[in-house]
MARMIVO-849731 format. One line per 2 residues: their letters; for each residue y, z, x of C-alpha. Coordinates in nm, 2 decimals. Layout:
<recs>
A> Y:Z:X ~ ...
</recs>
This chain:
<recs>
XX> 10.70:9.32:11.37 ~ 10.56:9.10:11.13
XX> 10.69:9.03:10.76 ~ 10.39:9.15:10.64
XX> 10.36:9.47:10.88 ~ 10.70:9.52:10.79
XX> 10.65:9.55:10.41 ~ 10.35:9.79:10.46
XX> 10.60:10.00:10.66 ~ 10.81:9.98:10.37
XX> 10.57:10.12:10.15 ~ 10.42:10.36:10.39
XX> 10.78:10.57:10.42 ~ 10.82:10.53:10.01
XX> 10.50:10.63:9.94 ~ 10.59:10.94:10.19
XX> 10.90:11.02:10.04 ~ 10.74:11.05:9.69
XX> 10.45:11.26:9.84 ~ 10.72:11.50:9.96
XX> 10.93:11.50:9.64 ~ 10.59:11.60:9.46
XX> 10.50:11.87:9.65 ~ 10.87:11.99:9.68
XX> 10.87:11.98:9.26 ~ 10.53:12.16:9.26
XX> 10.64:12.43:9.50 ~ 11.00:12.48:9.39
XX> 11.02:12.29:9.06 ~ 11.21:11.96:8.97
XX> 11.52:12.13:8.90 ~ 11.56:12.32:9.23
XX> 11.47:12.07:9.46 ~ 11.73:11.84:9.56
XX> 11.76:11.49:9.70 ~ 11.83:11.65:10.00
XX> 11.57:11.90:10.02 ~ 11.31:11.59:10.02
XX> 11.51:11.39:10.28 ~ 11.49:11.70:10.50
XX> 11.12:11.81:10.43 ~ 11.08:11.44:10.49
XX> 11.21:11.46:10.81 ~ 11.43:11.14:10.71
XX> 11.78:11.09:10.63 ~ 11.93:11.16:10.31
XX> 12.09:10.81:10.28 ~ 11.73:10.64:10.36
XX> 11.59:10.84:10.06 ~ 11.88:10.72:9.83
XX> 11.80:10.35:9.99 ~ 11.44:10.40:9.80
XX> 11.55:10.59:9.55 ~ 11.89:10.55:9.31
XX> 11.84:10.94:9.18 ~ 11.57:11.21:9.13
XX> 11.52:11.10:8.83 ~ 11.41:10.74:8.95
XX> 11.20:10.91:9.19 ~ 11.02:11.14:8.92
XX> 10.94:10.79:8.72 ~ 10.82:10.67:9.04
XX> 10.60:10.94:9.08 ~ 10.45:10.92:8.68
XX> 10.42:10.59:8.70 ~ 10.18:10.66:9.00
XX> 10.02:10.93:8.81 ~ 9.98:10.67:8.46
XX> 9.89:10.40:8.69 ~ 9.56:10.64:8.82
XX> 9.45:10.74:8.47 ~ 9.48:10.37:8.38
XX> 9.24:10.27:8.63 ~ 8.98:10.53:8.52
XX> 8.99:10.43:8.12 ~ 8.67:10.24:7.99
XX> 8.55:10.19:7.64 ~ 8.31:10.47:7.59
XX> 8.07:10.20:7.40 ~ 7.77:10.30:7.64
XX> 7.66:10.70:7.72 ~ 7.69:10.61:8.10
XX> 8.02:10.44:8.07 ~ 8.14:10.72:7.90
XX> 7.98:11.02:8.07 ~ 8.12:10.77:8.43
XX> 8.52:10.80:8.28 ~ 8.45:11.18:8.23
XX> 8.32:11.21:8.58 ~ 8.63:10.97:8.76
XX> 8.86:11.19:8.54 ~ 8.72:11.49:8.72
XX> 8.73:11.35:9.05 ~ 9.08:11.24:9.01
XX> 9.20:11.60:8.90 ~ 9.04:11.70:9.19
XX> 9.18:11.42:9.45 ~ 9.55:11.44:9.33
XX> 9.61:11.86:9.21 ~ 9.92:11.90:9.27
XX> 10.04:11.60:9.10 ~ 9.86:11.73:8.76
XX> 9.93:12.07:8.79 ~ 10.31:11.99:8.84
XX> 10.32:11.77:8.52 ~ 10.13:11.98:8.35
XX> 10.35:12.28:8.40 ~ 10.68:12.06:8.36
XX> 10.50:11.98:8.02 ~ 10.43:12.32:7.90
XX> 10.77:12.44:7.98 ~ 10.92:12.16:7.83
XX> 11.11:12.03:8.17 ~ 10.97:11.72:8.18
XX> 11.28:11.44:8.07 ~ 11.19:11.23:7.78
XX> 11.10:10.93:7.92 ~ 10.83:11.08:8.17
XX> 10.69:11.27:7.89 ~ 10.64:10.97:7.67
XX> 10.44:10.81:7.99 ~ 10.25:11.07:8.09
XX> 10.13:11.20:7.71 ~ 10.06:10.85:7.61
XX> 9.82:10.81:7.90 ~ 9.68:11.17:7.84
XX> 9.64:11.01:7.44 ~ 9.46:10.70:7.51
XX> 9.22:10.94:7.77 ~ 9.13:11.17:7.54
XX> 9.15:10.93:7.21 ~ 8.84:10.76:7.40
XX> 8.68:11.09:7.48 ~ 8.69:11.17:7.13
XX> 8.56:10.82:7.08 ~ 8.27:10.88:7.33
XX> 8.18:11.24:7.17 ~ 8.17:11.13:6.82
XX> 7.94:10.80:6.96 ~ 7.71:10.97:7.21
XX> 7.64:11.36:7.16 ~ 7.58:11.61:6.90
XX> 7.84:11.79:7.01 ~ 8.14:11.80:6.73
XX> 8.42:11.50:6.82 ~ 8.72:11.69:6.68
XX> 8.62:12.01:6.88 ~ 8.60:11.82:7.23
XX> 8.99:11.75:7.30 ~ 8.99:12.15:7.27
XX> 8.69:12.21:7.52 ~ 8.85:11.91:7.78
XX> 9.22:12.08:7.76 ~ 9.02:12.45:7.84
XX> 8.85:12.29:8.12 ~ 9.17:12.09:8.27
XX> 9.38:12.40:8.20 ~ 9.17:12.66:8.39
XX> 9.12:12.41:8.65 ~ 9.47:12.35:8.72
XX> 9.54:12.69:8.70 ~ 9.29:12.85:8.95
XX> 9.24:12.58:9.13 ~ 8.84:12.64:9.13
XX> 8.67:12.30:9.14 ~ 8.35:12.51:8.99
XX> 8.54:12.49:8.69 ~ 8.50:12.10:8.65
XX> 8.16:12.12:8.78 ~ 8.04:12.35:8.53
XX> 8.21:12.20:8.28 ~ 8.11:11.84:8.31
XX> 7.72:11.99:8.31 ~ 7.77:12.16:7.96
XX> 7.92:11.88:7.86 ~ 7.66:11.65:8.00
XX> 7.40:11.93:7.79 ~ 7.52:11.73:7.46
X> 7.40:11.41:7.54
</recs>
């Protein structure tokens, strides 16, 4: 195997192991699941899993930095009406393409479960998202800026609740109506 073939291997069975430690969290919560539950769900050993990771914990900041990293990606000045109505539109898409990973941090959030340091992360990134929403409503629409942080946590909320992507889609259209 070659060194670089080798490092994507690497990453392949990390990325696994987080994948399996998110849905673990999201079915069982972060406090039952155990380093050993993921190893085993994983179908690797419990000493490989420590080789990646040092703790749970490590692996949790592992899996927010993921999570921050996406939302990063997505975040555009909201100077133009396209640009912004394009971030609102990713922002859907990525609820969408990674669910459970919002829907556990948001439920770690409103139980308060969610250690310090991966709450400071994840609500900075929700911040800065829906500081330039704000941003974007208050530049583009007639629709009142200080209400839409309000109307965009309803949406997200019931969406990561029922899990009805109809939801998002009728959302994004009333909130397309304003502009």
């Amino acid at each position: 195997m070659n060194r670089c073939s080798w490092r994507t291997a690497l990453e392949e069975k990390k990325q696994h192991i987080k994948d399996v430690a998110l849905q673990l969290f999201a079915d069982k919560g972060y406090s039952a699941s155990t380093m050993r539950d993921i190893a085993r769900k994983g179908r690797i050993s419990l000493g490989l899993t420590y080789r990646y990771f040092d703790s749970k914990e490590a692996l949790l900041m592992a899996i927010v930095r993921e999570g921050v990293q996406d939302l990063s990606k997505i975040l555009r000045s909201p100077s133009e009406k396209a640009q912004f109505l394009m971030m609102l539109q990713d922002f859907f898409t990525l609820l969408k393409e990674r669910f459970s990973y919002w829907r556990f941090f948001i439920q770690l959030m409103l139980a308060g479960k969610l250690n310090q340091k991966a709450f400071q992360k994840v609500s900075s990134s929700f911040g800065e998202f829906f500081h330039r929403m704000e941003e974007g409503f208050r530049r583009h629409s007639n629709f009142p800026a200080e209400l839409s942080g309000a109307v965009l946590h309803g949406i997200i909320f019931e969406y990561l609740i029922t899990g009805d992507e109809n939801v998002l889609e009728k959302g994004l259209e009333k909130i397309e109506s304003y502009f």
